[in-house]
N, CA, C and O of each residue as an XYZ file, in Angstrom:
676
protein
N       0.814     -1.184      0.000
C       0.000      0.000      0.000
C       0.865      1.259      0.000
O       0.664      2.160     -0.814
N       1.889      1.315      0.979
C       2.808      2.287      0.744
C       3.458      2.895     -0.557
O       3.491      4.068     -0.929
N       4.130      1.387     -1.329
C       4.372      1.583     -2.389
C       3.529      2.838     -3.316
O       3.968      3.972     -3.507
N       2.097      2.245     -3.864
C       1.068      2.790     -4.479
C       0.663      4.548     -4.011
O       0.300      5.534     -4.651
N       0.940      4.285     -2.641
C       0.929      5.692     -2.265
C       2.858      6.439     -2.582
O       3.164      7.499     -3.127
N       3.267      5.959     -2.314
C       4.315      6.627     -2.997
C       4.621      6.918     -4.496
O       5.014      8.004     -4.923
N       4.363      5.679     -5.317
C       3.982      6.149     -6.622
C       3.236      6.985     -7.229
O       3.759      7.615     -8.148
N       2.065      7.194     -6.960
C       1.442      8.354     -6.860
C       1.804     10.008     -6.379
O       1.657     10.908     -7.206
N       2.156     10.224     -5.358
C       2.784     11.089     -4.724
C       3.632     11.349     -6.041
O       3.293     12.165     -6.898
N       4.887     10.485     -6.110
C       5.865     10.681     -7.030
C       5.268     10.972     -8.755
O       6.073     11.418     -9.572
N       4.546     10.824     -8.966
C       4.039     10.736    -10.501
C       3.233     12.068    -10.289
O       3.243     12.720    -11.333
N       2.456     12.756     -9.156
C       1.699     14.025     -8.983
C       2.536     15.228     -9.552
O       2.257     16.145    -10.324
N       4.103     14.726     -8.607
C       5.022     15.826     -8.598
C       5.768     16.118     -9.748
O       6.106     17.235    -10.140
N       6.053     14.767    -10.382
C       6.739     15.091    -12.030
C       5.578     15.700    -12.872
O       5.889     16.484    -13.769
N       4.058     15.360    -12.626
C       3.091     16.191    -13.530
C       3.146     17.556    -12.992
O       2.945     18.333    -13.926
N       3.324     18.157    -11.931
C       3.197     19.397    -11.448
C       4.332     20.354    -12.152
O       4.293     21.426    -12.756
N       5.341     19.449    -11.780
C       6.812     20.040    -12.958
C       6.635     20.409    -14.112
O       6.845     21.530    -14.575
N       6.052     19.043    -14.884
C       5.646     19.452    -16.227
C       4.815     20.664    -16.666
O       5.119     21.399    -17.605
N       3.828     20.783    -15.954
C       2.791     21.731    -15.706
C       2.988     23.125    -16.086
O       2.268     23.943    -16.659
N       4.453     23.172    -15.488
C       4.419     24.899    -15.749
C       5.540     24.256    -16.845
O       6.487     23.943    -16.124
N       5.748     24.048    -17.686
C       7.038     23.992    -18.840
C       6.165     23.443    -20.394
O       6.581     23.578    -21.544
N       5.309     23.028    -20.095
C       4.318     22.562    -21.035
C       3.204     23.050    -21.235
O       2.509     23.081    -20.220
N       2.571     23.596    -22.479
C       1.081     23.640    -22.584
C       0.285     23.208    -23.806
O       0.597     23.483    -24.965
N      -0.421     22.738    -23.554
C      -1.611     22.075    -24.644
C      -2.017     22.981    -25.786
O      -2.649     22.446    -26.697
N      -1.772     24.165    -25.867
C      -2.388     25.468    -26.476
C      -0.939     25.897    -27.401
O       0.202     26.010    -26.951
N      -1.456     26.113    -29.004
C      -0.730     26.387    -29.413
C       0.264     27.627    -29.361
O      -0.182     28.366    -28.484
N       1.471     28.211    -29.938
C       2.072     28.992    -28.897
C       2.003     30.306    -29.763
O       2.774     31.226    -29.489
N       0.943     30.444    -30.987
C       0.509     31.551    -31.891
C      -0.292     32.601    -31.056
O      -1.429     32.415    -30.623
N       0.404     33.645    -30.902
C      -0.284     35.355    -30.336
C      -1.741     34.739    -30.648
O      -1.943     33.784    -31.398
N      -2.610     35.380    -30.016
C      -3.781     35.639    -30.209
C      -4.126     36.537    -31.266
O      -4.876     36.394    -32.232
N      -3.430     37.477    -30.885
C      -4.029     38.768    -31.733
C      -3.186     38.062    -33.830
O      -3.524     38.654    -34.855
N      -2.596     37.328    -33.847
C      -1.758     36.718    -35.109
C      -2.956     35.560    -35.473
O      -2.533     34.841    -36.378
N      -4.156     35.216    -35.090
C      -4.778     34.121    -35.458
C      -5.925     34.092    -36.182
O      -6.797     33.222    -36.179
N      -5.856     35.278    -36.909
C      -6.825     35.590    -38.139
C      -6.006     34.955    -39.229
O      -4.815     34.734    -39.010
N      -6.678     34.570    -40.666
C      -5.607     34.557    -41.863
C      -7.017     34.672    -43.092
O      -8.152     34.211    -42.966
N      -6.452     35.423    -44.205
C      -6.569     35.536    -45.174
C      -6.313     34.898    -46.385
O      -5.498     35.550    -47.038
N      -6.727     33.766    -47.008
C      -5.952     33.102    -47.807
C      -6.556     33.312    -49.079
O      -7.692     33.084    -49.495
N      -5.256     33.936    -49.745
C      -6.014     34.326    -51.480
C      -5.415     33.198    -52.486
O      -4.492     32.386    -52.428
N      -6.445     33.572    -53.474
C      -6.279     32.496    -54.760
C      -4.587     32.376    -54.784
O      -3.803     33.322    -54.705
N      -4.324     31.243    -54.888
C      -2.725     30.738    -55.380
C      -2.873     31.309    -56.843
O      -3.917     31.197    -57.486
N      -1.433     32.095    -57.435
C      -1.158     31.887    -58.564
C      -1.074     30.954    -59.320
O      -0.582     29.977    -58.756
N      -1.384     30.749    -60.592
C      -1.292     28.682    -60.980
C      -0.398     28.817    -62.498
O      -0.801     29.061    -63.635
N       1.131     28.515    -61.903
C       1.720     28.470    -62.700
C       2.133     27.296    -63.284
O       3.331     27.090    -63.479
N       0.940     26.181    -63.709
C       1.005     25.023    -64.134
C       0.040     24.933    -65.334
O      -0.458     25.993    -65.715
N      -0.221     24.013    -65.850
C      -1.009     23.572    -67.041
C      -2.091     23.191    -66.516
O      -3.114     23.376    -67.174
N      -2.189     22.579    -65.244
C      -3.434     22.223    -64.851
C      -4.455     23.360    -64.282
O      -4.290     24.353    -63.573
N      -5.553     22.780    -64.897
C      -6.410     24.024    -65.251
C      -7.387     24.070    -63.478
O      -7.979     23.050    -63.122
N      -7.397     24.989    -62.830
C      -8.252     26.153    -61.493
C      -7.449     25.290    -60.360
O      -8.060     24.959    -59.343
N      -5.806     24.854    -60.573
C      -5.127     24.531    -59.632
C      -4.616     25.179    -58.418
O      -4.288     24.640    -57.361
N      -4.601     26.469    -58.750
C      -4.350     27.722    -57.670
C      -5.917     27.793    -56.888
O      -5.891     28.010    -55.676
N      -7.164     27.628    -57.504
C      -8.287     27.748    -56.926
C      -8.610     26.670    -55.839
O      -9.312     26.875    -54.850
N      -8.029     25.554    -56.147
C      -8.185     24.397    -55.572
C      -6.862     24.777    -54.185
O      -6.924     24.767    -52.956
N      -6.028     25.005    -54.936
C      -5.263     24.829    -53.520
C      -5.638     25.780    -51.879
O      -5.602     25.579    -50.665
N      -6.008     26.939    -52.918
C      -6.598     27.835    -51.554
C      -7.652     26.982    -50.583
O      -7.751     26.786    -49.372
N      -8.487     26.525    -51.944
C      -9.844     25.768    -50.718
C      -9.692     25.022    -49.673
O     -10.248     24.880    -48.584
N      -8.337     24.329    -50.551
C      -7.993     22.844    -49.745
C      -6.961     23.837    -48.485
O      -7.402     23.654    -47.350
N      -5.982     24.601    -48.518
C      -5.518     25.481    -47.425
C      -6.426     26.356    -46.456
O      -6.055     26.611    -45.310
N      -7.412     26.721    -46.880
C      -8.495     26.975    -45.893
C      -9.454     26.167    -45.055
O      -9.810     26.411    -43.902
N      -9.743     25.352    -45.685
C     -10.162     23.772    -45.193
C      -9.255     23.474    -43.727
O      -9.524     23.461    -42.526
N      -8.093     23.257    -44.527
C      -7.256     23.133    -43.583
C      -6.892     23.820    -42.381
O      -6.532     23.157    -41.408
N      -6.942     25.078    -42.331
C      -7.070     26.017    -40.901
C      -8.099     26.041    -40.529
O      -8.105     26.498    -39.386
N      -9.031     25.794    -40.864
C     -10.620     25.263    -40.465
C     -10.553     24.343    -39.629
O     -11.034     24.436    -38.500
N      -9.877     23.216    -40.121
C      -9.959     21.686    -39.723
C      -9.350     21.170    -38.110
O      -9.698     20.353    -37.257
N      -7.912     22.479    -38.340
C      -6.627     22.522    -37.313
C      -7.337     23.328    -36.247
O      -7.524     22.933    -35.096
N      -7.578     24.071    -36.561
C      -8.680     25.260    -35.311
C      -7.902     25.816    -34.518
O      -8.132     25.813    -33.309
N      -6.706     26.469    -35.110
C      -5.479     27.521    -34.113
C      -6.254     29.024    -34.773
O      -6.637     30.113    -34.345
N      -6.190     28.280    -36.069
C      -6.795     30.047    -36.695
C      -7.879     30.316    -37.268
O      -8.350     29.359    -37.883
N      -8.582     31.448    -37.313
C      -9.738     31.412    -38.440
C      -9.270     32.483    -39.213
O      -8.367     33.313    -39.102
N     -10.791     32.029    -40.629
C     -10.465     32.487    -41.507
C     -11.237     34.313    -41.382
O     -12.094     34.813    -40.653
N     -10.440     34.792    -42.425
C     -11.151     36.376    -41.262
C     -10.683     37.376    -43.453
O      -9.859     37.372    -44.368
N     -12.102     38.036    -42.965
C     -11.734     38.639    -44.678
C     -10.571     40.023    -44.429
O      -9.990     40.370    -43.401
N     -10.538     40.566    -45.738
C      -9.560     41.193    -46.036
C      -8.849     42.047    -44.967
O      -7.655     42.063    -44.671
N     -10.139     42.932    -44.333
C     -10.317     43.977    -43.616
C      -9.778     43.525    -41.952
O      -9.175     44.259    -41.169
N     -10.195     42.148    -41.735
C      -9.951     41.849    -40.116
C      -8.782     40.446    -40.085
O      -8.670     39.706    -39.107
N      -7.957     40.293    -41.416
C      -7.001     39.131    -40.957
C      -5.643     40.017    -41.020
O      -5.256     40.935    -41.744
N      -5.098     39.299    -39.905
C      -3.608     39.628    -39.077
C      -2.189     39.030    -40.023
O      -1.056     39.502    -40.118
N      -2.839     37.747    -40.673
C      -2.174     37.002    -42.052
C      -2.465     37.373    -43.265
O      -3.608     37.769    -43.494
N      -1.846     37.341    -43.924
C      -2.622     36.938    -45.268
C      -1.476     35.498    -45.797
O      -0.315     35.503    -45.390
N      -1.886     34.589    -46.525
C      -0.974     33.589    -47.051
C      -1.242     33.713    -49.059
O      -2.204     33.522    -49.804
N       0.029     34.079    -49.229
C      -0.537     34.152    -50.707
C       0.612     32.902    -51.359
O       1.697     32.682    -50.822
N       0.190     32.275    -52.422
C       0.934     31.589    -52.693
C       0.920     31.468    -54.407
O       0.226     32.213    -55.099
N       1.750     30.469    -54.930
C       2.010     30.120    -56.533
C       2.361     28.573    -56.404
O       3.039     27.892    -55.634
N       1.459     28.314    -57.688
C       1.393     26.925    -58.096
C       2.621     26.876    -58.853
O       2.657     27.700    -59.768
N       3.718     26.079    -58.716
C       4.711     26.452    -59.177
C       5.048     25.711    -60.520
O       5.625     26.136    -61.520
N       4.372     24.143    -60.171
C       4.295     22.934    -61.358
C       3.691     22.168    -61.099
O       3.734     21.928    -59.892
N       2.739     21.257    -61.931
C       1.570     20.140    -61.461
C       2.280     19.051    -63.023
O       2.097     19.200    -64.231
N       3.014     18.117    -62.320
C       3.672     17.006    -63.352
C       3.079     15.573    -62.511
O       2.823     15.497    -61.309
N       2.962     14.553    -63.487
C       2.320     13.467    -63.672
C       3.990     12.388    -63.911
O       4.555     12.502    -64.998
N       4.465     11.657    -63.087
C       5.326     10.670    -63.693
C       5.268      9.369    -63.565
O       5.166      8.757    -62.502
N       5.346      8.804    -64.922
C       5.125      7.116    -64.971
C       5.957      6.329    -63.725
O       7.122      6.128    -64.068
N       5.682      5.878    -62.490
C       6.713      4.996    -62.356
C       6.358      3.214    -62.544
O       6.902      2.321    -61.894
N       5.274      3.031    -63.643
C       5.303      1.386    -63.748
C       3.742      1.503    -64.844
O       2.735      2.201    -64.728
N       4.177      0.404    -65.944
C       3.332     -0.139    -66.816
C       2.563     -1.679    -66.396
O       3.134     -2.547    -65.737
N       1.270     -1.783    -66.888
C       0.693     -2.503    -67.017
C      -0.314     -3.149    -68.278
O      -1.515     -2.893    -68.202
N       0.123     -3.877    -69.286
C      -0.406     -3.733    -70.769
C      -1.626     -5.132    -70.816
O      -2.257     -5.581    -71.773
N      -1.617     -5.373    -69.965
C      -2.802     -7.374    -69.625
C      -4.032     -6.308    -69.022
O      -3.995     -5.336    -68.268
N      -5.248     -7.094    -69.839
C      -6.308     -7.020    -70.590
C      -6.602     -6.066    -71.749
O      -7.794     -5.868    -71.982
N      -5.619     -5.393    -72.573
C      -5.596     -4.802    -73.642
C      -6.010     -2.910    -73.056
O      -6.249     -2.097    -73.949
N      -6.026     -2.658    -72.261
C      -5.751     -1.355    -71.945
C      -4.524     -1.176    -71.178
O      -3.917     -2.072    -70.592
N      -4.193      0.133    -71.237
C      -2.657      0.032    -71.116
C      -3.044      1.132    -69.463
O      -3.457      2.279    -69.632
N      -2.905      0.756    -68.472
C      -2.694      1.185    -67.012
C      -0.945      1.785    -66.468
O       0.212      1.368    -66.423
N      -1.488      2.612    -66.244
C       0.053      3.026    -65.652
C       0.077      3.699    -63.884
O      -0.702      4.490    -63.351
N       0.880      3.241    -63.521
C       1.446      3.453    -62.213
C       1.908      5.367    -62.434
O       2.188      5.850    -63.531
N       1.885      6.008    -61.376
C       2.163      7.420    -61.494
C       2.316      8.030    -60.349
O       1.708      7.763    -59.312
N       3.354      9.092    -60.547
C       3.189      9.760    -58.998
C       3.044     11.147    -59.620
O       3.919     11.520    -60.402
N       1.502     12.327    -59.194
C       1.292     13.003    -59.001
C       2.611     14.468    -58.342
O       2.923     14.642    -57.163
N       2.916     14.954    -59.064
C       3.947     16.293    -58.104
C       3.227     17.470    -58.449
O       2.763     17.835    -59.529
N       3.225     18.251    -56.764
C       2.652     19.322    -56.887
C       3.849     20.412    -56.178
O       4.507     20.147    -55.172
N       3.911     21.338    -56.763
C       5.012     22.002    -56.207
C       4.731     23.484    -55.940
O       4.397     24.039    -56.987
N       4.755     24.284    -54.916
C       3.911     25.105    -54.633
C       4.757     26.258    -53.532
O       5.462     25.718    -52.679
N       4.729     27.106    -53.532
C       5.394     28.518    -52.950
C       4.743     29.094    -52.309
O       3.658     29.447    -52.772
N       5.152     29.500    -50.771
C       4.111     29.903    -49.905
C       4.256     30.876    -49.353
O       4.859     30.450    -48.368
N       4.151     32.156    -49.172
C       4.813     33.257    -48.448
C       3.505     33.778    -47.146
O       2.333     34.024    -47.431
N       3.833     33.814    -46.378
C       3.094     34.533    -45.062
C       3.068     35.789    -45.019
O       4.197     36.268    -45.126
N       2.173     36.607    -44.897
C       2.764     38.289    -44.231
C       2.156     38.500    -43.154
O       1.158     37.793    -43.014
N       2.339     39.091    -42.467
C       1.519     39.748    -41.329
C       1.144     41.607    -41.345
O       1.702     42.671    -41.075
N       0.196     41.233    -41.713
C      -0.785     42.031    -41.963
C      -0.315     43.717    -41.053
O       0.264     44.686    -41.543
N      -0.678     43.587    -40.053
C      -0.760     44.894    -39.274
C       0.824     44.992    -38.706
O       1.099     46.163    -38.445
N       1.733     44.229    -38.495
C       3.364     44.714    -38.783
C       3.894     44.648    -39.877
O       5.111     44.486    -39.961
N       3.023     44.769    -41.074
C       3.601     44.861    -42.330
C       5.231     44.129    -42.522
O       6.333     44.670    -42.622
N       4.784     42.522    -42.523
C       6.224     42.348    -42.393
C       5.880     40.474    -42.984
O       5.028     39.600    -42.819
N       7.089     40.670    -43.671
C       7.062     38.858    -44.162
C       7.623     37.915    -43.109
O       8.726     37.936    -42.563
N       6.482     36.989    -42.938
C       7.164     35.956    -41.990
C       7.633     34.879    -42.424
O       8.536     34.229    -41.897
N       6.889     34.551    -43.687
C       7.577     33.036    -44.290
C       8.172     33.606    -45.175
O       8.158     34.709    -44.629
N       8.944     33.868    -46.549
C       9.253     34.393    -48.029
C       9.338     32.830    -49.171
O      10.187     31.956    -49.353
N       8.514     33.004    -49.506
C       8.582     32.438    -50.840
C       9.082     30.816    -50.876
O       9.742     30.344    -51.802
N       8.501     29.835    -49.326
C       8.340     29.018    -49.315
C       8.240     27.926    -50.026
O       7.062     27.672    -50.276
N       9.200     26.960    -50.577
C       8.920     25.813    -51.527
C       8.507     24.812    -50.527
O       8.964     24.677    -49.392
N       7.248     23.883    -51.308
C       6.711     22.771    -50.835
C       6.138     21.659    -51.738
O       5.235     21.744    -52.571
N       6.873     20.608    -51.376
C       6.593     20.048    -52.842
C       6.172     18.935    -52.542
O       6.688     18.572    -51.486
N       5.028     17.728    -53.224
C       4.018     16.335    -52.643
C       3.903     15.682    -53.643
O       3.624     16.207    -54.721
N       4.114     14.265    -53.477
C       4.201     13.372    -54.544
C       2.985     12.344    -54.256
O       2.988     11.862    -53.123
N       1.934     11.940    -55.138
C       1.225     11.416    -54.485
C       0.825     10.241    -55.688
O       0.278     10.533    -56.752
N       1.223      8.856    -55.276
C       0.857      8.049    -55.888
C      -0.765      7.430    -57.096
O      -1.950      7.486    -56.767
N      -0.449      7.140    -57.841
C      -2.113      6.627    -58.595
C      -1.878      5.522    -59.254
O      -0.857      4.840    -59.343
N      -3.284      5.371    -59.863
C      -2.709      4.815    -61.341
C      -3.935      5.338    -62.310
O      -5.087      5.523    -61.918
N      -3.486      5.527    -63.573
C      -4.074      6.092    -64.415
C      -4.288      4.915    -65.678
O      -3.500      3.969    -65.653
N      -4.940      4.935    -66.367
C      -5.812      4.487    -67.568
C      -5.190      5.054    -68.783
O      -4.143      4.673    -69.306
N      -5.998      6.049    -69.179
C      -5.889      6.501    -70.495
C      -5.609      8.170    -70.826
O      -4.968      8.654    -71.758
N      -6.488      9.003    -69.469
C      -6.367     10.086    -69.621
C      -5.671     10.306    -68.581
O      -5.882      9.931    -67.428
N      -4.474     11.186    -69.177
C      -3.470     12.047    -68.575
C      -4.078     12.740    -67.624
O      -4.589     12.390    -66.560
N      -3.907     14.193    -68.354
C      -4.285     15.399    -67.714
C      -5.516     15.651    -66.868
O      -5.469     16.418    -65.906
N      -7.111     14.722    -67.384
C      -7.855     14.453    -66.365
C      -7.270     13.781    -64.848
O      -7.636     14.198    -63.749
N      -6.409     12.799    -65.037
C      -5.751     12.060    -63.913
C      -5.515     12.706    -62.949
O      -6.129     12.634    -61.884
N      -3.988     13.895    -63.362
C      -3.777     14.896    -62.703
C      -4.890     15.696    -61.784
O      -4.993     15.596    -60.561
N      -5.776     16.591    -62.740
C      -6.808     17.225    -61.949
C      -7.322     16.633    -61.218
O      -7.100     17.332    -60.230
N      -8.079     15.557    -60.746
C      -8.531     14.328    -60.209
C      -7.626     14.147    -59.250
O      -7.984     13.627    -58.193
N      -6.426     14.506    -59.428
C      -6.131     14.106    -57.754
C      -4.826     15.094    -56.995
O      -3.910     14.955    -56.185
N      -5.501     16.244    -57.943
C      -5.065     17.962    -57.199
C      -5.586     18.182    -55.691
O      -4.984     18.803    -54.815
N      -7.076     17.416    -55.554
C      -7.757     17.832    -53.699
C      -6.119     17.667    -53.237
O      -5.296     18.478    -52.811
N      -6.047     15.770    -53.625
C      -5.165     15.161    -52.593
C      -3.859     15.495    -52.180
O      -3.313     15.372    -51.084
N      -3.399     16.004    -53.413
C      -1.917     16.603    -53.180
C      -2.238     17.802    -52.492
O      -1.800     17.983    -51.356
N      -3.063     18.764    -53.141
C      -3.778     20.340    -51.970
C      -3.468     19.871    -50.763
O      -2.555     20.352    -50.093
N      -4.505     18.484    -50.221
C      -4.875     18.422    -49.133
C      -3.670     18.320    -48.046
O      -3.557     18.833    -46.933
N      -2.626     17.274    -48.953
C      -1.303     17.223    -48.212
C      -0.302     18.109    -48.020
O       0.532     18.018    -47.120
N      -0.387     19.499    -49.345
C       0.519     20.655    -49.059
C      -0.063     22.157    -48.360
O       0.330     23.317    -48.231
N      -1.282     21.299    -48.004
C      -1.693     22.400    -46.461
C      -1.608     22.013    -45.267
O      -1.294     22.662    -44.269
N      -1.963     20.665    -45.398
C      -1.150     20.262    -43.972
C       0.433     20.670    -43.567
O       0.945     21.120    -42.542
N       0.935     20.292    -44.862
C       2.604     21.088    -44.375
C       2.692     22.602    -44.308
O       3.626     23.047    -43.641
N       1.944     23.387    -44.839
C       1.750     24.726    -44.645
C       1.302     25.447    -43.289
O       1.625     26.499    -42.737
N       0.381     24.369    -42.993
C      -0.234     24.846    -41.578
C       0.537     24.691    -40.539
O       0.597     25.559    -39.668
N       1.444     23.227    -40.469
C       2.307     23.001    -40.055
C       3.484     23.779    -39.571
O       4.047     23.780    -38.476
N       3.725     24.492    -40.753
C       4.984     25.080    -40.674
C       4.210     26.657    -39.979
O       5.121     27.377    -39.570
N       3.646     26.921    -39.894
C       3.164     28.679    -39.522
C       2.608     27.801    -38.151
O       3.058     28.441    -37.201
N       2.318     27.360    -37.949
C       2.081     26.572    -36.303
C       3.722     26.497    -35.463
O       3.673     26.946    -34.318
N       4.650     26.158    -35.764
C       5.607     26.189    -35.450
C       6.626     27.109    -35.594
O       7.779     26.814    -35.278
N       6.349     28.115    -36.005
C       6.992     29.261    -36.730
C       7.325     29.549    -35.157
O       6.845     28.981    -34.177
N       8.326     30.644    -35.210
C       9.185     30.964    -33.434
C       8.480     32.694    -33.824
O       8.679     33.467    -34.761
N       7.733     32.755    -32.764
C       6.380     34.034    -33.280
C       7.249     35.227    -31.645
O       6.791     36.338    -31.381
C-alpha cells in the first residue's frame, strides 16, 4: 500500500513540474490568429489549380482550429501563394487485358509566403513545398492529374499549416 501511495505522490510531482514547462495550447499570439488566404497563382497547365489549392488550405485552418479564416479587412495574415508545377510521372506499366494502365506519382510544387498584416512584415518568403502522391491512371493524362489535385492540396496544407504553427512568433 505504501508503495502505491508513494507512486502516486511521485508521478503528482513530475506532472506538477511538467505543468508549468508545457502547454496544450498552441504557442501563436492571439491577436496573429486571423488569416486571409487568397487564390494561389497557378503556374502550371493544370487548369483552377491555384483555386483548388486555396480551398484545400483553408479547409485546412478550419480543420486545425489555431486560426480562423477572417476577410480582407480583419485578418492579421494573409498567405498568398504560386502553383509552381503540377507534373504526372510514370513509375510502372501494365499492358494485360488490352488497356494500357500506368502506375504514377502526381507532383505538386507550390510557394508559400506569409505576411503579417498589421506589422507589415514577411514571416515566411517564398516558401517551396513540394508532394508526390501516388495513382494509377488508364488513359487520360491530364484528367488524372486534376482528379487528384484535392489530394496533393490536401497534403501541401497540412505542411503549410504546419509550418506557420511552429513558426518561433
Amino acid at each position: 500500500m505504501i508503495s502505491r501511495v508513494a507512486f502516486l505522490f511521485a508521478a503528482l510531482a513530475l506532472l506538477s513540474g511538467c505543468a508549468t514547462s508545457y502547454s496544450w495550447t498552441r504557442e501563436v499570439p492571439k491577436d496573429k490568429r486571423s488569416v486571409l488566404v487568397t487564390t494561389f497563382v497557378n503556374g502550371s497547365e493544370t487548369q483552377e489549380l491555384g483555386a483548388v489549392m486555396a480551398r484545400q488550405l483553408a479547409r485546412e485552418f478550419q480543420r486545425e482550429g489555431t486560426f480562423s479564416l477572417a476577410s480582407e479587412e480583419n485578418a492579421a495574415l494573409e498567405i498568398q501563394g504560386n502553383v509552381v508545377s503540377a507534373d504526372m510521372v510514370a513509375t510502372g506499366y501494365d499492358y494485360r487485358g488490352g488497356l494500357r494502365k500506368m502506375s504514377a506519382d502526381a507532383k505538386i510544387v507550390v510557394e508559400v509566403s506569409v505576411i503579417d498584416r498589421r506589422a507589415s512584415k514577411v514571416l515566411i518568403d517564398n516558401q517551396r513545398y513540394e508532394v508526390e502522391v501516388p495513382t494509377t491512371v488508364e488513359n487520360d493524362y491530364p484528367n488524372a492529374l486534376r482528379d487528384l489535385s484535392g489530394r496533393a492540396c490536401d497534403e501541401l496544407s497540412r505542411l503549410i499549416v504546419d509550418d506557420l504553427l511552429n513558426l518561433k512568433w
